[in-house]
C-alpha positions as CSV (number, residue, x, y, z in Angstrom):
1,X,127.9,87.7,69.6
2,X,128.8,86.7,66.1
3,X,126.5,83.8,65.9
4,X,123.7,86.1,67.4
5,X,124.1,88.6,64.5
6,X,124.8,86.2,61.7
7,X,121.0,84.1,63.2
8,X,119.5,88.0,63.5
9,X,120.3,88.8,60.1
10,X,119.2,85.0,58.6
11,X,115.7,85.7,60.4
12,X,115.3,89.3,58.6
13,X,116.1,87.8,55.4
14,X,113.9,85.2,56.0
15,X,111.3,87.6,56.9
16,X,111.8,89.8,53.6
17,X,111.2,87.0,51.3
18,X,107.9,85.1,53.0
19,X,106.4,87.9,54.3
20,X,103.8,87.9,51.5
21,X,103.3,84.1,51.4
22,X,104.0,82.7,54.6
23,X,105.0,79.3,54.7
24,X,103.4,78.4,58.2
25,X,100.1,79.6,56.8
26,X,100.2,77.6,53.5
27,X,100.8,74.7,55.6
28,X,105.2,74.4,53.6
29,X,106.1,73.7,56.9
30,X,104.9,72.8,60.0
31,X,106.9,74.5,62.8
32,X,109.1,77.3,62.7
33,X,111.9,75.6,63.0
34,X,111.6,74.4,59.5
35,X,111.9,77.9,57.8
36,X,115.2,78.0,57.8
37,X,115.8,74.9,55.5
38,X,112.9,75.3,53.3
39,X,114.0,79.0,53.1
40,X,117.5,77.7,51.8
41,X,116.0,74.7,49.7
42,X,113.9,77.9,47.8
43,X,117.2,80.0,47.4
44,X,119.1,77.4,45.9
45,X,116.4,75.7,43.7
46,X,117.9,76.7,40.5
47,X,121.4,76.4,41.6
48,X,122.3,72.6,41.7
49,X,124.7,71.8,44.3
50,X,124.1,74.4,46.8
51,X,121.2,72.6,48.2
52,X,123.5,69.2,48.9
53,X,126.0,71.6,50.7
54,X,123.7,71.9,53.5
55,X,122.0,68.5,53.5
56,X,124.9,67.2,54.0
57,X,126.2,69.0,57.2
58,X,122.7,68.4,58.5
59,X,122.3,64.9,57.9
60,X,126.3,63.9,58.3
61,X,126.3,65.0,61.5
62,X,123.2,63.7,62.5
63,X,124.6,60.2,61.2
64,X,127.3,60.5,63.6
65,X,125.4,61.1,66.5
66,X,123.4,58.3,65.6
67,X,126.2,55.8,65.0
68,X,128.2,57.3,67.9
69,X,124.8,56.9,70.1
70,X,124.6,53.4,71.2
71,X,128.5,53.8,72.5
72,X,128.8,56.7,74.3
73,X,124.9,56.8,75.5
74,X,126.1,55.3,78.6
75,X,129.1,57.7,79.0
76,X,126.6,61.3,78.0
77,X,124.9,60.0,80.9
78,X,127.9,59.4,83.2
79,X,129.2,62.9,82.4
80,X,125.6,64.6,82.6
81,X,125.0,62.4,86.2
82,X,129.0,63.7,87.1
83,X,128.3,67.5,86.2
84,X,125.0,67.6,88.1
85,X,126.3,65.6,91.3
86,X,129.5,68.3,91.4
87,X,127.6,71.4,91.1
88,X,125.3,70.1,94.3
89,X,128.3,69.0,96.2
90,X,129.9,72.5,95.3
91,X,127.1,74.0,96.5
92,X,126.5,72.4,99.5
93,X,130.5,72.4,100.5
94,X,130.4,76.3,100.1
95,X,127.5,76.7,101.8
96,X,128.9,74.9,104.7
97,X,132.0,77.2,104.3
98,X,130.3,80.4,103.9
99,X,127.3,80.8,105.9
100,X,127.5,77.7,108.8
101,X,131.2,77.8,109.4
102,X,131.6,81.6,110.2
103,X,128.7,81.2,112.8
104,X,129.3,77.7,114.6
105,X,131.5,75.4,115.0
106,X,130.8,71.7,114.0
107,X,132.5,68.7,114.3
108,X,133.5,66.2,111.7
109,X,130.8,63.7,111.8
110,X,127.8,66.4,112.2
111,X,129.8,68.3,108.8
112,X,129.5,65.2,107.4
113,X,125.9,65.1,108.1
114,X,125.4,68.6,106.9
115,X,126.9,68.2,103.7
116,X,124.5,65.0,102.5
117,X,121.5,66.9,103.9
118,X,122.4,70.2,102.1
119,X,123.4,67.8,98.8
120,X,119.6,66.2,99.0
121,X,117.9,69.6,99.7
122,X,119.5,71.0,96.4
123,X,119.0,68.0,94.5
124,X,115.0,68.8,95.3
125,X,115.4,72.0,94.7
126,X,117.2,71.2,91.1
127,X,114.3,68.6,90.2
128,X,111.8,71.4,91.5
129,X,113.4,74.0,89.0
130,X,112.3,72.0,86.2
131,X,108.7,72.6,86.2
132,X,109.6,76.4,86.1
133,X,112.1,76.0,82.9
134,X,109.5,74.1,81.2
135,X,107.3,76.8,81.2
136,X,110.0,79.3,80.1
137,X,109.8,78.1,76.6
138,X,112.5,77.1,74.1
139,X,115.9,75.9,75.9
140,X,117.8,79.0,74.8
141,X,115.5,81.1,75.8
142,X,115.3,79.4,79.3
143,X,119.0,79.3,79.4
144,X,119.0,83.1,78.7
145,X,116.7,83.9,81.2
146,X,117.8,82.1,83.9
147,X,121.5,82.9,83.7
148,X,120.3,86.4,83.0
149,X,118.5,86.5,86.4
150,X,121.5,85.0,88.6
151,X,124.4,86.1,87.0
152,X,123.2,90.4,86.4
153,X,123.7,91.4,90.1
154,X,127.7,90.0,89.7
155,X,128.4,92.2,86.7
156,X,126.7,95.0,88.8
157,X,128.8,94.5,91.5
158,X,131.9,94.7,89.0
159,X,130.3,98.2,87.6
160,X,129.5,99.2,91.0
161,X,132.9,98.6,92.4
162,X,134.6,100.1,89.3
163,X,132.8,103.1,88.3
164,X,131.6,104.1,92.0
165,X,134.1,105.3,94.5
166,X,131.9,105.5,97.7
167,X,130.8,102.5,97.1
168,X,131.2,99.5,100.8
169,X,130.9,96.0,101.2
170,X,127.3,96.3,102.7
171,X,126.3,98.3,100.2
172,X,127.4,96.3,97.3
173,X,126.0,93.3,99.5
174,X,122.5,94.5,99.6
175,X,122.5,95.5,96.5
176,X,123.6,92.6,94.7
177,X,120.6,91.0,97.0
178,X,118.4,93.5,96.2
179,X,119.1,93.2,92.1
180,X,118.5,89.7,92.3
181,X,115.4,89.7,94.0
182,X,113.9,92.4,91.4
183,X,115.3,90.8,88.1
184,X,113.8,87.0,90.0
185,X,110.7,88.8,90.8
186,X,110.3,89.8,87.2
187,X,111.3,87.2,85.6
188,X,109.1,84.5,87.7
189,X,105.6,86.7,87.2
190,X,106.6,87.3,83.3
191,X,106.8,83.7,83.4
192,X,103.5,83.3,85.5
193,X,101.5,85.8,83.3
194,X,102.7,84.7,79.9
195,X,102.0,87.6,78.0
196,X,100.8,87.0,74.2
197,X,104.1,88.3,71.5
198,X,102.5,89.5,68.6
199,X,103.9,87.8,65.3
200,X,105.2,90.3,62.8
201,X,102.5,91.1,59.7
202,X,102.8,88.3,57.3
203,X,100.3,87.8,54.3
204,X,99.8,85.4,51.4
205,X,98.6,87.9,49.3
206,X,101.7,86.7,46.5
207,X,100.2,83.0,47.3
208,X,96.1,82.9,47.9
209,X,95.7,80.0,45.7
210,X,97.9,77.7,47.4
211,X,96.9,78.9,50.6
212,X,93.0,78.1,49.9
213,X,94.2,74.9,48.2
214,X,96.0,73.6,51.2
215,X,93.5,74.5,54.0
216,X,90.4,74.5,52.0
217,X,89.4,78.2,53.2
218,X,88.4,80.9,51.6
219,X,90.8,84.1,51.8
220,X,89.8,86.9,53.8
221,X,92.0,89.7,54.8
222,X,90.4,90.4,58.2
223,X,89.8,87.1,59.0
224,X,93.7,86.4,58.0
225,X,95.0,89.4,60.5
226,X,93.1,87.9,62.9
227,X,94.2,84.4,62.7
228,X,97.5,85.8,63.0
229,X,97.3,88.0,65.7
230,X,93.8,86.9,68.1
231,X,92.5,90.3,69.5
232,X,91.4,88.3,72.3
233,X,95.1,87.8,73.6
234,X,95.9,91.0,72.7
235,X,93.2,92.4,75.1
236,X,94.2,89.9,77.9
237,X,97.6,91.8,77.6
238,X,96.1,95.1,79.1
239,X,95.3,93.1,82.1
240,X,99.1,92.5,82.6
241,X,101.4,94.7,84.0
242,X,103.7,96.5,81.6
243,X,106.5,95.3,83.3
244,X,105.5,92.0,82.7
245,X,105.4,92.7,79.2
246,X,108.7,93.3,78.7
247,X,111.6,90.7,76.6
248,X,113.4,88.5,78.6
249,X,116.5,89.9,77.6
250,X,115.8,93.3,79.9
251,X,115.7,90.9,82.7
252,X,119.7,91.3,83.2
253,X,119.2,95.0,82.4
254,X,116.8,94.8,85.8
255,X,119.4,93.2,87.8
256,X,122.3,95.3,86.8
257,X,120.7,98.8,87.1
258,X,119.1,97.3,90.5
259,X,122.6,96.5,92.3
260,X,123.8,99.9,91.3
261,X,121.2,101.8,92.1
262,X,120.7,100.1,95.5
263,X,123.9,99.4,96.3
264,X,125.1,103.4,95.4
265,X,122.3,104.4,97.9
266,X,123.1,101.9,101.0
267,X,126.9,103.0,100.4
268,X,125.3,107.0,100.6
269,X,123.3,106.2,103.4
270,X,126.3,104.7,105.1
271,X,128.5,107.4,104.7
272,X,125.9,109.7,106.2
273,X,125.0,107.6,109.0
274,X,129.3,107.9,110.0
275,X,129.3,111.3,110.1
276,X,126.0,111.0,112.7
277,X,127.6,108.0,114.6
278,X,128.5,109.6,117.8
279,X,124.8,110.0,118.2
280,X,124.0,106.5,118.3
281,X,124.9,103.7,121.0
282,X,128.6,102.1,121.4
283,X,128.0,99.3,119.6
284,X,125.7,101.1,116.4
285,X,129.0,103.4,116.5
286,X,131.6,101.0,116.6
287,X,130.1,98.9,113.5
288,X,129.8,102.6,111.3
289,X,133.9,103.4,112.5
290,X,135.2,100.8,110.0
291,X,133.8,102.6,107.3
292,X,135.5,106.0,108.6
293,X,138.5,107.2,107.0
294,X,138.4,104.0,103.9
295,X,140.8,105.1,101.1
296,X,140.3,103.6,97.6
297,X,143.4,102.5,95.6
298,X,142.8,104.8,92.4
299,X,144.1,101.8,90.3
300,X,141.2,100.1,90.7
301,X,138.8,102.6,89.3
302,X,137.9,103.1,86.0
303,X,140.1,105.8,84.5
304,X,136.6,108.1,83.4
305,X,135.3,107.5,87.3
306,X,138.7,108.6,88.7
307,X,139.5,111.4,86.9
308,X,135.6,112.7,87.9
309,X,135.5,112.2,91.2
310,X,139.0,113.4,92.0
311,X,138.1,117.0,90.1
312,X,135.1,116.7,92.8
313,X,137.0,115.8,95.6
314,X,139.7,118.7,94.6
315,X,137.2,121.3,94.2
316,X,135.7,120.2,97.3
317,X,139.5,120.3,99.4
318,X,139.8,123.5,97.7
319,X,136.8,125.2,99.2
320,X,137.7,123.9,102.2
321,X,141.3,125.2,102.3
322,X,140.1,128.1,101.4
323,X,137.7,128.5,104.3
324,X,140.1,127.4,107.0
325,X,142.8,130.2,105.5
326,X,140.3,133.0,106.2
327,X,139.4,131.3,109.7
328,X,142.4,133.2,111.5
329,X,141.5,136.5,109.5
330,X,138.0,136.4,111.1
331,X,139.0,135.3,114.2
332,X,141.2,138.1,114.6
333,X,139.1,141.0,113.6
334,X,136.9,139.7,116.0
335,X,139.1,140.2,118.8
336,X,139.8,143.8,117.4
């Protein structure tokens, strides 16, 4: 969180003092990963020393890596080979566990089997996967979409099971399936459509000289604006669907608010559906008892969610001590 603010902040101030002469556009620098270094280089200009400061983190340690390379290039790619093998045989081994095992029994040779089969089918699906990250973008942006998508519905679940008393296992199961699904769903069409992000308005109205001296046209405001910002991509982004349109960093905001939402609604429709269980066949009925009569521990809900639902559920006893006390009272008048 720190390094995100401290890089948020560096990009504003970068922002505040190019924005009239924009580096990209008077051809300073190429790519805009070199702002950052000319931006510094500018600052420090006048202030000997400075400068050095950061050429020398940036080239000492690329001087290790390159001295270091030859040495451990085999051993990067022993650990790199050793961290993707283990993830594949963890998922295959808890596949085995978790979705085989409870259903059939298998013996030790066919496990065996399974295990290398499963271990190959996710090693395709892994070399598959790359051909959609490569179209995400930049690695950190790939990185945050992707754990974004698969990791959302688990701190739903947490939120769900913390903050939401009436909340079951199928429920939270289905809802952690169902927040998946939508934040994957999302995130694989914004992908698709690749929606054009409009730059921020940048100028070189502090710089025209240098700009017509380094690409040999003549300035123009509106033909500037447009450069910057085609209107032809802009339009082509009223043919995609808002929800397309959106950063990737709503996509865990998708899959959170999608397991709650879905998960508080199964868990409601459960709850009904026990109450209206004697209506249903013996086996319907005896799958909907186990959810009858389920107390929560209080210590493991949040204190705001406890203290709210347990005024509800008082006020709620309440009214209905109240009723049965006046039963008898009734009752008895009616006999009179």
């Amino acid at each position: 969180m720190f390094v995100m603010t401290l890089t948020t902040f560096s990009g504003l101030l970068i922002f505040s003092k190019f924005h009239n002469c924009d580096p990209l556009s008077t051809r300073k620098v190429s790519s805009p990963d070199q702002l950052y270094p000319y931006y510094v280089v500018n600052l420090f200009l006048t202030r000997p020393g400075f400068t050095g400061f950061l050429v020398a983190a940036v080239y000492s340690s690329a001087l290790r890596l390159t001295v270091n390379y030859v040495q451990f290039n085999f051993l990067i790619l022993q650990l790199l080979l050793s961290t993707i093998s283990s993830g594949i045989n963890s998922m295959s081994s808890v596949t085995l566990e978790d979705f085989v095992k409870p259903f059939t029994k298998l013996s030790e040779k066919k496990t065996t089997l399974f295990i290398k089969l499963s271990a190959v089918l996710y090693g395709v699906i892994t070399i598959l996967l790359i051909l959609i990250i490569e179209q995400m973008g930049n690695v950190l942006q790939a990185g945050i979409q992707v754990f974004g998508i698969l990791a959302s519905p688990i701190l739903g679940l947490f939120i769900l099971g913390i903050f939401v008393p009436f909340a079951n296992k199928t429920g939270a199961f289905y809802g952690a399936i169902f927040g998946m699904v939508v934040s994957l769903w999302v995130g694989v069409c914004a992908v698709t459509y690749k929606p054009y992000v409009p730059r921020q308005p940048v100028s070189v109205e502090a710089c025209i000289d240098l700009y017509q001296n380094a690409t040999g046209i003549v300035y123009d405001l509106h033909n500037f604006t447009q450069s910057q910002n085609p209107s032809q991509l802009l339009i082509r982004n009223e043919n995609i669907p808002s929800i397309y349109r959106i950063s990737y960093l709503y996509f865990p905001v998708i899959g959170i608010v999608g397991t709650i939402v879905c998960g508080s609604l199964i868990s409601i429709a459960i709850i009904l559906l026990c109450k209206l269980r004697c209506y249903f066949p013996e086996k319907v009925n005896n799958y909907f008892a186990q959810f009858e009569n389920n107390e929560i521990n209080p210590k493991l809900l949040s204190p705001i969610a406890n203290k709210l639902f347990s005024a509800i559920f008082k006020k709620k006893k309440e009214t209905e001590t109240s009723n049965d006390v006046h039963l008898p009272d009734t009752q008895q008048a009616s006999s009179i």
